[in-house]
N, C-alpha and C positions, 0 to 999 in steps of 0.2 A: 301368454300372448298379450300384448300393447293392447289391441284393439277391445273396445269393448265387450263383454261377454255376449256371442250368439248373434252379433250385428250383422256378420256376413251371414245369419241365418233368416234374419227379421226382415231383413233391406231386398232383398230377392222375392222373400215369400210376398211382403207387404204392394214392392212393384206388381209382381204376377197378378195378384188377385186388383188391383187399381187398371190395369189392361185388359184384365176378363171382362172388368164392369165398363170400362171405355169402348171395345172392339166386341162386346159381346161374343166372343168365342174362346172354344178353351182349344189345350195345346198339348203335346206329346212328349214328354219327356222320358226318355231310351231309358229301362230298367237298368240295364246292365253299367250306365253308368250313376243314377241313382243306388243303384246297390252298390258298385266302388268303393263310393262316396260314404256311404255307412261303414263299411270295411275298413275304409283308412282309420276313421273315428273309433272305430272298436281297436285297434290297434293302437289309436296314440292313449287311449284310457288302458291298454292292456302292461305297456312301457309303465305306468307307475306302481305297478304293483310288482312286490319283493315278499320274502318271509317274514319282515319287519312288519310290509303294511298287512298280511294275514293275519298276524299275530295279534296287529291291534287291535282287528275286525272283533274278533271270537269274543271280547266283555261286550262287544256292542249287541251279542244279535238277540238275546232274550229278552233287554228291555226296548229294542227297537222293533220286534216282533209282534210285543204287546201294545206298544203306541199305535204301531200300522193298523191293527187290530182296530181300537178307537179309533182313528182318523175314518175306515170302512166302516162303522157302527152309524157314524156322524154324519157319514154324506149320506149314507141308505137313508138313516131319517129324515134328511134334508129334502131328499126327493120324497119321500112316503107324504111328508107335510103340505109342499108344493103340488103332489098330488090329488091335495083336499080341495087347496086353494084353485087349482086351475081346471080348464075341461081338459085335462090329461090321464091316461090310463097311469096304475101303479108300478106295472112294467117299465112300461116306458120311461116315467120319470125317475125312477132311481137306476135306472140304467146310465140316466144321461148326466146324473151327479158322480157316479162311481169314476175315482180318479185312476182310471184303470188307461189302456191303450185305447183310444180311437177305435181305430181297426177292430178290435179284440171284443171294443164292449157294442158295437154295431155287430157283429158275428152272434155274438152270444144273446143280443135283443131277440135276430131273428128267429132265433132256436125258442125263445119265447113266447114269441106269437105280441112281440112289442113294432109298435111301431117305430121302426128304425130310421125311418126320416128325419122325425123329428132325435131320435138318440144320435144320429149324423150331426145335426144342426147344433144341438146343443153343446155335445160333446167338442165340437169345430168352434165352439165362443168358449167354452171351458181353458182349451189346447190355445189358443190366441191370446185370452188374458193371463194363463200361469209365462207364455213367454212375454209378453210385456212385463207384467207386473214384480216375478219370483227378480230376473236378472238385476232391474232395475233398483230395487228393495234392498237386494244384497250385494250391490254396492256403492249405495245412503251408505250403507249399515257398516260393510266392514272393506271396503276399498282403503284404508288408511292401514289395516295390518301390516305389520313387519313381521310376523311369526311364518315362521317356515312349518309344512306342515312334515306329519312326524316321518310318513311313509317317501314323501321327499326327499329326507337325508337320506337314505338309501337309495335313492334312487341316481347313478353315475349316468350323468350325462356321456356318451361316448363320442369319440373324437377320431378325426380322420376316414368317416368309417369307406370302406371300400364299396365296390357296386357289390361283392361277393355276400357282404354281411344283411347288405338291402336283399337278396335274395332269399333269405328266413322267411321274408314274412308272405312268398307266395304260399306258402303252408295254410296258414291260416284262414287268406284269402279265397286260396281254392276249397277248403272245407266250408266255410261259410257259405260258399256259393252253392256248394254239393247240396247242405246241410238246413239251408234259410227257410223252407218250406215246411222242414218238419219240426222246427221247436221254433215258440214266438221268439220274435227279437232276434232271430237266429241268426240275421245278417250281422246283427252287430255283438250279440253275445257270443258266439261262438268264435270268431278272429278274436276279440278281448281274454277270450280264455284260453284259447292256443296261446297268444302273446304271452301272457300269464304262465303256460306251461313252460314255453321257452327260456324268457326271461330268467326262470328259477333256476334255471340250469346255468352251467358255466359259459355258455353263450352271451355273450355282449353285446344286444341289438345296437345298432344304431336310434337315433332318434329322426320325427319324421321334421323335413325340412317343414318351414313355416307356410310357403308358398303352397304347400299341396295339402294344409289341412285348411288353409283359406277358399282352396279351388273347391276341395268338398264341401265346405257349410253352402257355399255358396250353391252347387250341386244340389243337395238337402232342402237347402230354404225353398228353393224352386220347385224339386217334388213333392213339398208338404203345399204348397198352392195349387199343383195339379188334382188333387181329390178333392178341392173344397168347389162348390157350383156357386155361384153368387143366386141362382134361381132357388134353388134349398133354402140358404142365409135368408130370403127373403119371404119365402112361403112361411115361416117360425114367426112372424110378424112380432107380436107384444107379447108373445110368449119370453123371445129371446132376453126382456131382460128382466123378469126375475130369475131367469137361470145364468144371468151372467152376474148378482148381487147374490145369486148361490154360490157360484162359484167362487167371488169375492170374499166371502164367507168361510170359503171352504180352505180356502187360502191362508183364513187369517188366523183358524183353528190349526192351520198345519204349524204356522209362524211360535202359534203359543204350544204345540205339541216338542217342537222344536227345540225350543229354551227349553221345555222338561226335560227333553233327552240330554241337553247338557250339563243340567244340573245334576241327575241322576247319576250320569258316567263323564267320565274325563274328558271326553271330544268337547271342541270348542264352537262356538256359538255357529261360524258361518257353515260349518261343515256339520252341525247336526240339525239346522233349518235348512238347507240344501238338500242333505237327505231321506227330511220328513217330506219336504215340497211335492205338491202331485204333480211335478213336472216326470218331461222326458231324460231317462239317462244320460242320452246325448248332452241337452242343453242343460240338467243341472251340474253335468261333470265339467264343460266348459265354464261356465259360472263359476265352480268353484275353483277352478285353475287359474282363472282372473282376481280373484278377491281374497286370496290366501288361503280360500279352505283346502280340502284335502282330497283328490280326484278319485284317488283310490279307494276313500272309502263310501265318498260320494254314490259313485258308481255300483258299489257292490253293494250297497244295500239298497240302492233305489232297483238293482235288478232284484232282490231282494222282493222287493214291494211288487213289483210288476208280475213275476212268477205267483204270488200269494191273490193277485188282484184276480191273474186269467188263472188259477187252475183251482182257486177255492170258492169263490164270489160266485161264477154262476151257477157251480154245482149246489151252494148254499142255498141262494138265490130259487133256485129251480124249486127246489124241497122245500123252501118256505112259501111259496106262493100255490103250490098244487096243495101244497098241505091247505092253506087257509082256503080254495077252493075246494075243496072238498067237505071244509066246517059249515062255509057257506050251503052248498048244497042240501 
């Protein structure tokens, strides 16, 4: 896409939340086409993957498994420290570092008996500065590329395509929809791996017009401004910015985890800082479809990252903190 990486994602959300704080009121936006809107996007990241782009995944996931590892080592300490420093509980504060989902790591706070407000707040300056900063960075950085990325060659644009061939992908759409409640991410992982299923086969999707994956960031950008309250934002007072110079931090360890992953294995710079980034799938897949990197691989391993964050982190989590309550005792 022409347009900047995630702008029709930023320019909505950034209006919404400048309207809540002018008109003091918030507003309603219709799940069903927020969810859509996530569905089309798991379907245009699902269009680049082939057996070429699996094949190049599989050297990546052991030493990108073990960085993810380090990067969650990193930010835990980062809250455990800020913990010392501030009047914040231990819970609470490495909750609100872990580059995890939003959603996910406010669920998982309150199962902990953290306070979640403040893991709301923070997490909501965490999620605002990786999409300023990550898109922004990566393309300084590598907006000048000419390299095609590799799961792209395989990837045939298709031509002509009929309304019959657009009709594939209620497939995926309808299972998503079925399916969104019982595995995270599921609105948008689940249509990206139908697509994926599809795709492999000798079916020839079409590609999605341009126009209706603009309608959806835009859709997107405006239901990520619906959950954030400017009263929360504001109750976090001076707390907010040493977790937003954690954040920055946390960012910048990803940047230098990044270059490791590419020195280590073959992938090239913008697609192996993309995929380290504690960003969202969504906006790092977009980012890297703008700046040369590689969507396909972008995508899979940041879901990667995100399955690792919500199904091990707070079982980890859990066990390390009763344990040390109970040494205490």
């Amino acid at each position: 896409m022409a347009f900047y990486p995630t702008s029709m994602v930023l320019g909505p959300f950034m209006m919404i939340i400048v309207w809540k704080y002018i008109r003091k009121k918030s507003y309603i936006w219709p799940n069903p086409l927020k969810n859509s809107s996530l569905s089309i996007l798991g379907i245009y990241f699902g269009l680049y993957f082939s057996l070429a782009s699996l094949q190049i995944i599989v050297p990546y996931l052991l030493p990108y498994v073990f960085i993810t590892i380090c990067l969650i080592i990193i930010s835990i300490t980062i809250g455990l420290l800020l913990s010392k420093w501030l009047p914040i509980d231990q819970v609470t504060s490495v909750f609100s570092t872990i580059p995890g989902g939003l959603t996910e790591m406010v669920i998982a706070s309150e199962d902990m008996k953290a306070k979640s407000s403040y893991v709301l707040i923070f997490q909501t300056i965490r999620l605002i500065t990786v999409l300023f900063t990550v898109p922004t960075t990566a393309v300084l950085l590598f907006q000048t590329t000419s390299s095609q990325p590799e799961s792209l060659l395989a990837y045939h644009e298709p031509t002509a395509a009929s309304l019959l061939t657009y009709g594939w992908f209620i497939i995926p759409i309808a299972v998503g929809f079925f399916f969104k409640d019982k595995i995270p991410a599921g609105i948008v992982l689940i249509p990206m791996l139908l697509t994926v299923g599809i795709n492999l086969t000798i079916i020839d999707l079409p590609s999605i017009p341009e126009w209706i994956l603009i309608v959806a960031q835009i859709s997107v950008g405006i239901s990520l401004a619906q959950n954030i309250s400017i009263k929360d934002i504001k109750s976090g007072g001076v707390y907010c910015i040493p977790y937003f110079l954690a954040s920055m931090l946390i960012i910048s360890v990803s940047f230098g985890l990044g270059i490791l992953m590419s020195v280590i294995t073959t992938m090239d710079h913008a697609t192996a800082i993309l995929s380290i980034a504690p960003g969202g799938l969504i906006e790092m897949g977009l980012t890297a479809s703008s700046v040369g990197g590689d969507p396909a691989v972008v995508s899979s391993l940041q879901m990667i990252r995100i399955f690792m964050i919500i199904t091990i982190v707070p079982v980890t989590l859990k066990w390390y903190f009763s344990r040390k309550h109970k040494i205490h005792e």
